[in-house]
C-alpha positions in Angstrom: 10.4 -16.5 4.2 10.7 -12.8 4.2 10.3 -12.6 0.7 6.5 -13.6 1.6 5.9 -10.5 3.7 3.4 -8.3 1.6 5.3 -4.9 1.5 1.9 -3.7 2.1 2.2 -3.6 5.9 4.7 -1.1 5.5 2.5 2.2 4.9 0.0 0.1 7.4 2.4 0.2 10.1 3.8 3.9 9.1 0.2 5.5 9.3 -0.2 3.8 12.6 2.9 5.0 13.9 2.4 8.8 12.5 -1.1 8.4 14.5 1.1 7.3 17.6 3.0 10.3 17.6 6.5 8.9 16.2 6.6 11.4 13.4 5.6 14.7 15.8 3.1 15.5 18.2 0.8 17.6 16.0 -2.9 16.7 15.6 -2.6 15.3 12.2 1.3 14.4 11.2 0.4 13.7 8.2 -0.6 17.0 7.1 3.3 18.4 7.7 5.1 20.1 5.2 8.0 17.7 4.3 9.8 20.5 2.1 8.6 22.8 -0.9 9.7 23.8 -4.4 9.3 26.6 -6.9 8.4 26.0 -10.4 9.4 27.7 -13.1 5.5 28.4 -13.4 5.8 30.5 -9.9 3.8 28.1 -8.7 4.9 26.8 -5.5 4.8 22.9 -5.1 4.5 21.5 -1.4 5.6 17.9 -0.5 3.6 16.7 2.8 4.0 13.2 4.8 0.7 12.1 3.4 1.9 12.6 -0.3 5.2 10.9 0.6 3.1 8.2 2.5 0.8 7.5 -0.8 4.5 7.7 -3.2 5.6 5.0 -0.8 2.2 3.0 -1.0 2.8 3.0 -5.1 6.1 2.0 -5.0 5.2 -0.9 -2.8 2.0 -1.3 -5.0 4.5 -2.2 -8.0 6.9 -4.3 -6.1 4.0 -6.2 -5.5 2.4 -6.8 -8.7 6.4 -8.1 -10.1 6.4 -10.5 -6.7 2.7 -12.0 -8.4 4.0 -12.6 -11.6 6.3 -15.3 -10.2 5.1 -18.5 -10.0 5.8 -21.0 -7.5 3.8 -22.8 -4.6 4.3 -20.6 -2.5 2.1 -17.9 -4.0 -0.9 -18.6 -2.7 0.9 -17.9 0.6 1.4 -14.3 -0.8 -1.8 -13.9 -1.7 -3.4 -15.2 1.6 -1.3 -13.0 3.2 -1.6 -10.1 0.9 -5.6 -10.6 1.2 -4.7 -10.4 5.3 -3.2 -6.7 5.3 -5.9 -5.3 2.9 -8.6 -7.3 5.8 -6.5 -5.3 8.5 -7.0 -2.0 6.4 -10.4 -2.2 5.8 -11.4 -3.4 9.8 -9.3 0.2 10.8 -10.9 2.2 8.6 -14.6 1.1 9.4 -13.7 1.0 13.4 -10.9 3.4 14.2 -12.1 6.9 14.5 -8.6 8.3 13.5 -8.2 6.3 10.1 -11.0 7.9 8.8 -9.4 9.7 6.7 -8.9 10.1 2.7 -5.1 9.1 3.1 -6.2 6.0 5.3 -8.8 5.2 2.1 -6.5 5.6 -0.9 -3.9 3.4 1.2 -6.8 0.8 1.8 -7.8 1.2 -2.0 -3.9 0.4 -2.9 -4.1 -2.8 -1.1 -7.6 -3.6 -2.6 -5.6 -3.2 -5.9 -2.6 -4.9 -5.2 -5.1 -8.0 -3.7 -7.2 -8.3 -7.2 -3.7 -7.7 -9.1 -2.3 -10.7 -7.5 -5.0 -12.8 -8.4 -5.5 -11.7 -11.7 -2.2 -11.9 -12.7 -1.5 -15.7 -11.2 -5.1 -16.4 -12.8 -3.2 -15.4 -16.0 -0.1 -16.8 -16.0 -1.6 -20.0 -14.5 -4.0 -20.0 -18.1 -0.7 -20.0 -20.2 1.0 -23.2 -18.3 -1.7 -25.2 -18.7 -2.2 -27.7 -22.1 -4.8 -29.4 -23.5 -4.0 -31.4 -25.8 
């Protein structure tokens, strides 16, 4: 059953904890510098919780997209449920005042994606099973 979880809910429940004060009390946590590296350019590169929160998102998005091209019965259970957390990340960013934020959109946009991705590729692979003969 816990292989039916979308993995989306994860940077869901992350952004709303950040906004809840887990990660620092700071006005916007995600904005905190996580570390920072020099190139070989002398450029400095700067790693912040929101660029770690979207890597995380990605990484989900593409554990996601492997979990659609199974297929089984219980698929359409992913993608209900899947179609759920992208519902729960569009309703927060049209009605909480906090979410209203770029990071808050790319994360709903990832969920979009992995949504249509799910569908598409069960579409597809639903296609090649079937025969006429």
């Amino acid at each position: 059953m816990l292989a039916h979880i979308p993995l989306m809910i994860v940077p869901f429940v992350l952004y709303n904890l950040g906004l809840a004060g887990l990660f620092g009390d700071f006005g916007d946590p995600w904005r905190a510098q996580v570390f920072s590296l020099s190139m070989l350019s002398g450029g400095v590169w700067t790693m912040s919780l929101a660029d770690l929160l979207v890597l995380l998102a990605l990484l989900v998005l593409f554990v996601e997209v492997l979990k659609a091209t199974r297929t089984s019965n219980a698929s359409v259970l992913d993608h209900l449920l899947s179609t759920f957390v992208f519902v729960a990340f569009l309703v927060e960013f049209l009605l909480v005042q906090r979410a209203a934020s770029s990071l808050f959109f790319i994360l709903t946009a990832i969920a979009l994606v992995d949504v249509l991705a799910g569908f598409a590729i069960s579409l597809r692979a639903a296609s090649r099973d079937v025969n006429f003969r």
